[in-house]
C-alpha positions as MATLAB code, in Angstrom:
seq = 'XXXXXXXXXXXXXXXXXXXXXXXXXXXXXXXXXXXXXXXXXXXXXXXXXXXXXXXXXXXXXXXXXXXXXXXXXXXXXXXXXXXXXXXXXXXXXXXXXXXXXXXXXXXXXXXXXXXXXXXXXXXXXXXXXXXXXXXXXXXXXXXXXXXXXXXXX';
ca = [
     -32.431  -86.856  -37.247;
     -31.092  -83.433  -38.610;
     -33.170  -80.345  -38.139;
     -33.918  -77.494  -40.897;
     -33.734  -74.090  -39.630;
     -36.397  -72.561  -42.315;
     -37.185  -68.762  -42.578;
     -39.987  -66.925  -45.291;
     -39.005  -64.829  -47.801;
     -40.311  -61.248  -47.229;
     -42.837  -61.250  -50.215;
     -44.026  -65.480  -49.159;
     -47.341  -66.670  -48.142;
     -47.387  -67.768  -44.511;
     -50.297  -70.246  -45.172;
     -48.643  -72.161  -47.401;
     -47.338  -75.190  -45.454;
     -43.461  -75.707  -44.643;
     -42.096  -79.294  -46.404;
     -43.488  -82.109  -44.749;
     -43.675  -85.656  -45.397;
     -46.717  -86.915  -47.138;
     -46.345  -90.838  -45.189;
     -44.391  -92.394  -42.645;
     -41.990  -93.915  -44.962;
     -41.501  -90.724  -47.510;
     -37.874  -90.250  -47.970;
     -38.812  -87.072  -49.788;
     -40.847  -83.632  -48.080;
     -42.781  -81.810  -50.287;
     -42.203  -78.395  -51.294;
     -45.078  -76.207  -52.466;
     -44.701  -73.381  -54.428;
     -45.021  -70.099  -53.125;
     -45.094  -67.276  -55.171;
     -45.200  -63.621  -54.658;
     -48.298  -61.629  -54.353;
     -48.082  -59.617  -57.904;
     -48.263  -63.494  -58.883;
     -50.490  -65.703  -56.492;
     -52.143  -66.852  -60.017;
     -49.183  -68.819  -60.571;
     -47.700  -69.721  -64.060;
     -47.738  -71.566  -66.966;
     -45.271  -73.990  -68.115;
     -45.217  -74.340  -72.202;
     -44.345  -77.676  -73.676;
     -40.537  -77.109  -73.797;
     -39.766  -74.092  -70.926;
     -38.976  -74.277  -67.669;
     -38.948  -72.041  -65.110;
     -37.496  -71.211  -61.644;
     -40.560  -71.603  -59.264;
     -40.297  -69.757  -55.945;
     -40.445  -71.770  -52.617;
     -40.744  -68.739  -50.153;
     -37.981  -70.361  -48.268;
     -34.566  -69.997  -47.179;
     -33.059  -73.120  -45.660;
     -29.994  -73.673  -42.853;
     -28.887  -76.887  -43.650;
     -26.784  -78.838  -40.954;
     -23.066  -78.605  -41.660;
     -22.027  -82.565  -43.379;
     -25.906  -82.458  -45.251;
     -27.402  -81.386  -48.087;
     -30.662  -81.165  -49.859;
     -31.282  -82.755  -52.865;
     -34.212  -81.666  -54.834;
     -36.042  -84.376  -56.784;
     -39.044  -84.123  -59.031;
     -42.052  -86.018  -58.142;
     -42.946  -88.718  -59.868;
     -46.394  -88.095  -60.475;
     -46.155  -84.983  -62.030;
     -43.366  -86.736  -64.401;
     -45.236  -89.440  -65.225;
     -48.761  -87.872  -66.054;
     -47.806  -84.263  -67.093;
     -43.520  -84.277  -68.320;
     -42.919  -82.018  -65.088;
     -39.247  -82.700  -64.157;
     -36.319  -81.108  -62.710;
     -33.594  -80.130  -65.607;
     -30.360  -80.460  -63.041;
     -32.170  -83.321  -61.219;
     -31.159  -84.035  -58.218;
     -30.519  -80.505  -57.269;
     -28.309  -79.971  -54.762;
     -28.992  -77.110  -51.891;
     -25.839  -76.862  -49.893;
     -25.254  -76.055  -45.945;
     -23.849  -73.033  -46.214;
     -26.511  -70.964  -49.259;
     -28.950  -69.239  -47.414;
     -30.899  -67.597  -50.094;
     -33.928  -68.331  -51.340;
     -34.822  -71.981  -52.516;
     -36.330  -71.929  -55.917;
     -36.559  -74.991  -58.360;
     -36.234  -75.112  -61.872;
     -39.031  -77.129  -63.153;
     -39.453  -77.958  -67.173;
     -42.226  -79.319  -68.625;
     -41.077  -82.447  -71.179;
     -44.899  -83.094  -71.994;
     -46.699  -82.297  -74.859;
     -49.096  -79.966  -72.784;
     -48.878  -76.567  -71.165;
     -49.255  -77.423  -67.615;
     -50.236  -74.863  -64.792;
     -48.461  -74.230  -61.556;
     -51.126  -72.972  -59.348;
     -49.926  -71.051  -55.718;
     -49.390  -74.033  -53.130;
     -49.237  -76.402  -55.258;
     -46.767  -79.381  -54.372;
     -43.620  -79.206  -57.358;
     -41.091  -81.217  -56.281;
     -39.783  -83.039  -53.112;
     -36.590  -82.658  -50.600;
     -34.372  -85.558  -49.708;
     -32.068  -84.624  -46.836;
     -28.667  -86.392  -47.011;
     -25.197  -86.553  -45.064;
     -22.327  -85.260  -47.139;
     -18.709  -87.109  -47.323;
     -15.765  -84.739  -48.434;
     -13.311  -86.570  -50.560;
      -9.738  -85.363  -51.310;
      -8.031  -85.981  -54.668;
      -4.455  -87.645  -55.375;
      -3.199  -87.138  -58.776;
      -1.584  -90.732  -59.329;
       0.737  -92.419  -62.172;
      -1.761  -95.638  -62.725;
      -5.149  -96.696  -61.540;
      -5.723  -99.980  -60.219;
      -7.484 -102.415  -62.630;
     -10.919 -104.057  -62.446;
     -13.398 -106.529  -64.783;
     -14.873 -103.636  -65.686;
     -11.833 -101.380  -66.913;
     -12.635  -98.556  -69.546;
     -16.201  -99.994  -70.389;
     -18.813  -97.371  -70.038;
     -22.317  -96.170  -71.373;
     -24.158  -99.634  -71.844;
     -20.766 -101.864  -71.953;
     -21.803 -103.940  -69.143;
     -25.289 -105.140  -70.945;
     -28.423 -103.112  -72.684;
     -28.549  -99.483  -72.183;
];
């Protein structure tokens, strides 16, 4: 099991809880959000905006990992609260401070209290490709058939 180095942010709360997994089986930790002190009221989301939501974290991700940030599903489901550039990707060697975008798709403004949990952090090995430019592709079934060729949407 990897280990994340975390540190604070210099303006963060240190009573609002590091990511941690909500069950045994959560693939995802929750992140809270943890905003500065000029704005410990948090913030409201418009039908329509999004916003980057401060963490109070930095993150030293093992070398071959990432972290993928997700949305969670309740807040999608019951409010429109997604991620924009879902799955974000956080990789091993940033070291500044985690924020996520969040926008609200629903038809409601929606508020983002301090410590509140806004989206969740799936850590995953990395595999490094390399890339040969090549005359011809092999052939499949498939082929050239894309968005929806293989049956409905």
């Amino acid at each position: 099991m990897p280990t994340i180095r975390c540190t604070r942010t210099s303006d963060a709360d240190p009573e609002i809880p590091l990511p941690a997994y909500a069950t045994e089986g959560a693939a995802g930790a929750d992140l809270r959000a943890n905003f500065p002190p000029d704005q410990r009221n948090g913030m409201t989301l418009l039908p329509g905006a999004r916003a980057l939501v401060p963490t109070g974290l930095r993150l030293a991700i093992p070398e071959g990992h990432e972290v993928q940030i997700r949305p969670r599903s309740g807040l999608a489901l019951k409010h429109g609260i997604t991620l924009p550039n879902s799955p974000g990707t956080i990789d091993s060697d940033y070291r500044g401070p985690l924020g996520v975008i969040l926008l609200n798709s629903g038809d409601e403004a929606f508020h983002i209290a301090h410590g509140d949990r806004i989206a969740q952090m799936v850590v995953a090995p990395v595999l490094r490709a390399s890339f040969d430019l090549v005359d011809m592709l092999d052939d499949t079934d498939r082929g050239q058939g894309g968005f929806g060729s293989t049956g409905r949407g």
